[in-house]
Wavefront OBJ file of the C-alpha trace (Angstrom):
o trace
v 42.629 14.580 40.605
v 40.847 13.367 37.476
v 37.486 13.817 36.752
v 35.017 10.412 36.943
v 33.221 9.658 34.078
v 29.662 9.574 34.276
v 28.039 6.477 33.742
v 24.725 7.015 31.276
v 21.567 5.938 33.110
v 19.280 3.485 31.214
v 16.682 5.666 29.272
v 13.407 4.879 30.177
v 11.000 4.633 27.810
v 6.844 5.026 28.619
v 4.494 2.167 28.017
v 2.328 2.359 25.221
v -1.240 2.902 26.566
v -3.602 -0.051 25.687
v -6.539 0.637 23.604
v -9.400 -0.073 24.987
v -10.868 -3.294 23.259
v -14.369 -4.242 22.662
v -16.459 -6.282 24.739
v -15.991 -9.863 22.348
v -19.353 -11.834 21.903
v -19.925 -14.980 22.876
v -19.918 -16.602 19.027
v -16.781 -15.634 17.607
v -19.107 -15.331 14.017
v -21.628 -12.918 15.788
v -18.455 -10.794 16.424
v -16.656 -11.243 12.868
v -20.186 -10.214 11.298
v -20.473 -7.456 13.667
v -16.983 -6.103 13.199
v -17.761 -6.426 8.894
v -21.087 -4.586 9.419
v -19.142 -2.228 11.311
v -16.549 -1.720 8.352
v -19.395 -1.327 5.682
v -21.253 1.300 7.395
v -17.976 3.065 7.656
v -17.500 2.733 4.375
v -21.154 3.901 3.380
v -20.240 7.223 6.028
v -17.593 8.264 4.262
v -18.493 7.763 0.408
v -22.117 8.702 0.695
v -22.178 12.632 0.747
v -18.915 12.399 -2.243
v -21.702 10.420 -4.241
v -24.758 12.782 -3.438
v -22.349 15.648 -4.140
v -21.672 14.298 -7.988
v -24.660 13.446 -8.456
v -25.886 16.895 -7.742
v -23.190 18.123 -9.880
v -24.695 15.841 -13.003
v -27.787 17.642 -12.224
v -26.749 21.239 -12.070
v -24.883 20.300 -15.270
v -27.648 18.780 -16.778
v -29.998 21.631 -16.233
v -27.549 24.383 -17.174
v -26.308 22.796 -20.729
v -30.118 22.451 -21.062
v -30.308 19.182 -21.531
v -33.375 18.268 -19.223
v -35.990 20.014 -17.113
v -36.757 20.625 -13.940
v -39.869 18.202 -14.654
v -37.704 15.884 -15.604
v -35.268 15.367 -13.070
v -38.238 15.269 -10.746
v -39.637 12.462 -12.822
v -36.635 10.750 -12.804
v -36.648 11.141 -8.857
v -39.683 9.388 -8.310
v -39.534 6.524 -10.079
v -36.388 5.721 -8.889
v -38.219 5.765 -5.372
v -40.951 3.493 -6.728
v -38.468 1.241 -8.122
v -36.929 0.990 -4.384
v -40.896 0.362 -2.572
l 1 2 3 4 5 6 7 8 9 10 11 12 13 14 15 16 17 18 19 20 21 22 23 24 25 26 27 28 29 30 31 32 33 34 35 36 37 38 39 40 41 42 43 44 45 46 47 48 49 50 51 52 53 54 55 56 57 58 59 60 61 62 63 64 65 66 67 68 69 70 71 72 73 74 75 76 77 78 79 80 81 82 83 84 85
């Protein structure tokens, strides 16, 4: 008696789950500004502390090769923050 061949069953395959989406605004250019805004502060997140970082590195720099003071780099500090009021 010869052996029956097994027939391969269909593989399943899952369904991809479905992200869950954001609530879309009413004016499609509320939402397109929203979702840029979004993007930017993202953006501003991420490259933020690398930019503090060198610019602390400038300053450690700066201070060891003795090329400014302490005095001055606090200078330097403040008028940039009267420059931004």
């Amino acid at each position: 008696m010869p052996f029956k061949k097994k027939t391969p069953s269909p593989t399943r395959r899952r369904q991809p789950r479905s992200r869950a989406t954001k609530a879309v605004a009413k004016n499609t250019t509320e939402s397109g500004l929203s979702l840029r805004l979004d993007e930017m502060m993202e953006r501003v997140d991420i490259v933020l502390p690398e930019v503090t970082a060198r610019v602390a590195a400038l300053e450690h720099l700066l201070l060891e090769l003795k090329l400014c003071t302490h005095d001055d780099l606090r200078r330097a500090r403040q008028f940039v923050r009267e420059q931004e009021a």
